[in-house]
C-alpha positions as MATLAB code, in Angstrom:
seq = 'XXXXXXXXXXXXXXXXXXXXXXXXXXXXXXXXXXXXXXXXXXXXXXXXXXXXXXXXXXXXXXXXXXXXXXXXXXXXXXXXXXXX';
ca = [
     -99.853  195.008   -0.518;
     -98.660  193.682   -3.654;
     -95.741  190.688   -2.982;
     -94.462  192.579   -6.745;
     -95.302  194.724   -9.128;
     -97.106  192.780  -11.689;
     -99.827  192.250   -9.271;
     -99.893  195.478   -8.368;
    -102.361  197.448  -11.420;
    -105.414  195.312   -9.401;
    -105.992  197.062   -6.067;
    -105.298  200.238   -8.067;
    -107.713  198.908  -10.298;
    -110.009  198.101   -7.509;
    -109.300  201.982   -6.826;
    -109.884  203.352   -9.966;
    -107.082  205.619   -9.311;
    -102.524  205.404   -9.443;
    -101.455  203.469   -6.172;
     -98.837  204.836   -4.891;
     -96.184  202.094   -3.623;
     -93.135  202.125   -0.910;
     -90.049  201.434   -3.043;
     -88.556  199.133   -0.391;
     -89.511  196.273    0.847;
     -88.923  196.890    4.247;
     -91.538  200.455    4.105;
     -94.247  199.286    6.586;
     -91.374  198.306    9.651;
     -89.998  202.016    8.383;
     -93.031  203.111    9.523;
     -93.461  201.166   12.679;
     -90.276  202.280   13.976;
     -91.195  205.620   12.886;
     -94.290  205.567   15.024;
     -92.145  204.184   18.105;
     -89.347  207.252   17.642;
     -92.690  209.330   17.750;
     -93.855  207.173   20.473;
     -90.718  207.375   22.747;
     -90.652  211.401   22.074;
     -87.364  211.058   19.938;
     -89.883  212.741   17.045;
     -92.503  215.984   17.076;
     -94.395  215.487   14.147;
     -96.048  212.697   12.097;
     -95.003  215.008    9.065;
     -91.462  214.532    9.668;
     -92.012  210.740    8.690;
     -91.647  211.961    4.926;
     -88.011  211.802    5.145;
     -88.354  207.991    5.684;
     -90.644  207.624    3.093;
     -89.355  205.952   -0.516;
     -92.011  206.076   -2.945;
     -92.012  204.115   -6.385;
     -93.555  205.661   -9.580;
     -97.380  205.045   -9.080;
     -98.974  202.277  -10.200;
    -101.842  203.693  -12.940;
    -105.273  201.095  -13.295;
    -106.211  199.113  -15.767;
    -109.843  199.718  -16.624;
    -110.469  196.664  -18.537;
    -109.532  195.010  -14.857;
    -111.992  196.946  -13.188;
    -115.497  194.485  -13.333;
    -113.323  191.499  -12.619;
    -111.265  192.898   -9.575;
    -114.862  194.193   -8.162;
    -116.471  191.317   -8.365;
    -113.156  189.253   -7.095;
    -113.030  191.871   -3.952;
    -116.512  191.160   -3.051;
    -116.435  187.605   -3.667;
    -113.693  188.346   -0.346;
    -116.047  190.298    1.362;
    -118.415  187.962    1.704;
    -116.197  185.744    2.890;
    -115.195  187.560    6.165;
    -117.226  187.315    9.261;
    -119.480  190.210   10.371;
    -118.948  192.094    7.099;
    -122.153  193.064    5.592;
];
């Protein structure tokens, strides 16, 4: 994810699509400790983790970033092992 918004148009670039981003910083442990509530039976339904969610206003792409983010992504690609 994104450390900040500014770079945040070039995965949804990558996507060719809006990215839709947690509006706190702290969203992923959120979910984490939503999936232990779950875990330890404190929770019924993975649905019910929409009242933790905070969503920012999505991200739209930049299509003139499109070529360069492809080409950036696969230049990672090949970079990780066992990755065709």
């Amino acid at each position: 994810m994104p450390s900040n918004l500014a770079e945040a148009p070039a995965p949804a670039s990558h996507a060719l699509q809006p990215l839709a981003m947690v509006a706190v910083p702290e969203g992923a442990a959120l979910g984490a400790a939503f999936l232990a509530r779950m875990a330890a039976g404190l929770e019924t339904s993975i649905n019910d983790g929409q009242r933790w969610a905070r969503w920012s206003a999505p991200v739209e792409p930049r299509h003139d970033w499109a070529e360069a983010v492809a080409e950036r992504y696969g230049r990672w690609r090949e970079g990780l092992p066992g990755v065709p």
